[in-house]
C-alpha positions in Angstrom: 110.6 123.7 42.1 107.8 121.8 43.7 107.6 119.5 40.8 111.2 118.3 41.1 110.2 117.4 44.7 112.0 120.5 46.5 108.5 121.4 48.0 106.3 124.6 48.2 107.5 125.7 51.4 111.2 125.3 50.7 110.3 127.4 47.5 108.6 129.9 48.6 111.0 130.2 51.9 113.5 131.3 48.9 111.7 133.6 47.7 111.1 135.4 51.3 115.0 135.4 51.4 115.4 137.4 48.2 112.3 139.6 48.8 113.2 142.8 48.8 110.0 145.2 48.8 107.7 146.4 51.2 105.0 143.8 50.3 105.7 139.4 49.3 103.4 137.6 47.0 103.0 134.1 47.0 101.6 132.7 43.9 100.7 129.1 42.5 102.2 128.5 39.1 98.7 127.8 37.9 97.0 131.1 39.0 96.1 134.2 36.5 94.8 137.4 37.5 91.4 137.8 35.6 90.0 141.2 37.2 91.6 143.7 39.7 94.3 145.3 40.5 97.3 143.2 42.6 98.3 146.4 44.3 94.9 145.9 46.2 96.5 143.3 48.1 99.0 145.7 49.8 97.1 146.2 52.9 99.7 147.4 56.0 99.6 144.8 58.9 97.1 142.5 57.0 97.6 139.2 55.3 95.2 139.5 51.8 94.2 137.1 49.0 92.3 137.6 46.2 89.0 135.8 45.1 90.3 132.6 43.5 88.1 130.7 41.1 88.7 126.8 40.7 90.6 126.1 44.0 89.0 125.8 47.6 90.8 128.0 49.8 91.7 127.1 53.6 90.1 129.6 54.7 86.4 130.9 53.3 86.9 134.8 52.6 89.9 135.0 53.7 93.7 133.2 53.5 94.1 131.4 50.4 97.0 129.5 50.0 97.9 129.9 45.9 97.9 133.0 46.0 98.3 135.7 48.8 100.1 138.6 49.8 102.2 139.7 53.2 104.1 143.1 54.2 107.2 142.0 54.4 107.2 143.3 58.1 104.5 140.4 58.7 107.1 137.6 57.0 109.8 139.0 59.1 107.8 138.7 62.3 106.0 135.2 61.9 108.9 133.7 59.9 109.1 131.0 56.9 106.7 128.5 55.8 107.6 125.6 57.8 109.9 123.0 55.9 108.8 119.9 57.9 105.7 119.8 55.6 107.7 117.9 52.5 106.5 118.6 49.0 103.4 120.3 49.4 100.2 120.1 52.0 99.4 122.0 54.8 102.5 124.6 54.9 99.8 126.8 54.4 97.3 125.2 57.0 100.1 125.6 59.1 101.3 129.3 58.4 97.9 130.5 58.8 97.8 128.9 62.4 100.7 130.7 63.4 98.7 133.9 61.9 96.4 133.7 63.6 98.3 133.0 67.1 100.1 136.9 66.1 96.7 138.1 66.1 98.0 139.0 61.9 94.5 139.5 59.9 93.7 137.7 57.0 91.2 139.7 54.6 89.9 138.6 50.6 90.0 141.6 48.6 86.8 141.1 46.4 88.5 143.2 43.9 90.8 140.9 42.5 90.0 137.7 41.1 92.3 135.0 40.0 91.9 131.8 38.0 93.2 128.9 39.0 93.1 126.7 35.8 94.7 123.2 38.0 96.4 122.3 34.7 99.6 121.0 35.6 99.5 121.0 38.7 102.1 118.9 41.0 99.7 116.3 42.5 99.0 115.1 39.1 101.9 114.8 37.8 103.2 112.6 41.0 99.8 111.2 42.6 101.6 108.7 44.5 103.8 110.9 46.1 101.4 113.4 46.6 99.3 110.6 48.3 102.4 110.2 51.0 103.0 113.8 51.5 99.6 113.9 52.2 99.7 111.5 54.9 103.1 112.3 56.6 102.0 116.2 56.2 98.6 115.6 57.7 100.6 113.4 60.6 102.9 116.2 61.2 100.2 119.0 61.2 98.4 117.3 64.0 101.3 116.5 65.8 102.0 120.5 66.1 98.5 121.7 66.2 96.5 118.9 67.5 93.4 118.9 64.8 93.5 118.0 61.0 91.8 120.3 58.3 89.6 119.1 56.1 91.3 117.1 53.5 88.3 119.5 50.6 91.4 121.1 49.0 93.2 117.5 48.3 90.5 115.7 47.1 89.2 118.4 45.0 92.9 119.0 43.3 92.2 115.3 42.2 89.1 115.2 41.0 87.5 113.6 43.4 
C-alpha cells in the first residue's frame, strides 16, 4: 500500500498484472462515486475519468489521476506506471505524457461524478516524506520530460 511506503505506481502496476477484464480502473482510496454509472468510462481506444469533486486533476476535462479507466488493450500497449517515481507524485504526470506520445485520448465523462473526500490521505499522514518524494519525483520527471507541472495538485492535497 501507498501508506506503508510501497508507492502508487508499484501498486497500481499490481493491479495491471492481475487485471483480467476488457477495461482497468485505477481508483484513489479516497474516491466515491456520487452520480453516474462507472460503466460510462468504458470507452474502446480512450483513456476516461470521471468528474472528480475535491481534487485538481492533471489535466482540466480530461485525465485525472485518482480515478480513471483504460482498456486493457491501452495498458498492454503503453505499459505500467513508471516505478522511478517513489511513493507517490507525478506517476500519473508521467503516464499521461507517454499517452499522449501514443496519440491514446483522454476524455471526462460528465456523467459520472466522484468525491474525493482527501480524508486520510497518504501525504498527511507522512508530510515529510511526501515533501522528499516530491522533490526527487519532480527531479526525475524533468529529467525524462524536460518541464515540471504545476506543483496545484500538491499544495492543494495540503491545505495550502
Amino acid at each position: 500500500m501507498v501508506n506503508e511506503g510501497t508507492g502508487f505506481a508499484r501498486n497500481v502496476n499490481a493491479g495491471f498484472r492481475v487485471a483480467s477484464g476488457d477495461f482497468i480502473a485505477v481508483v484513489g482510496n479516497d474516491s466515491r462515486v456520487v452520480e453516474g454509472d462507472v460503466y460510462d468510462l468504458c470507452v474502446p481506444g480512450v483513456v476516461t475519468s470521471p468528474v472528480v469533486e475535491g481534487k485538481p486533476g492533471i489535466e482540466p476535462g480530461g485525465f485525472h489521476g485518482t480515478f480513471w479507466v483504460a482498456p486493457h488493450e491501452v495498458i498492454e500497449r503503453i505499459g505500467s506506471l513508471d516505478e522511478r517515481f517513489e511513493g507517490a507524485f507525478f506517476e500519473d504526470d508521467a503516464y499521461l505524457e507517454r499517452l499522449r506520445e501514443a496519440g491514446v485520448p483522454t476524455v471526462q465523462i460528465s456523467s459520472v461524478r466522484v468525491e474525493s473526500s482527501r480524508i486520510g490521505l497518504t501525504m498527511s499522514k507522512v508530510p515529510e516524506q511526501a515533501d522528499a518524494w516530491y522533490e526527487a519525483n519532480a527531479r526525475r520527471f524533468a529529467e525524462k520530460w524536460g518541464w515540471t507541472p504545476s506543483p496545484l495538485e500538491f499544495q492543494d492535497a495540503e491545505g495550502s
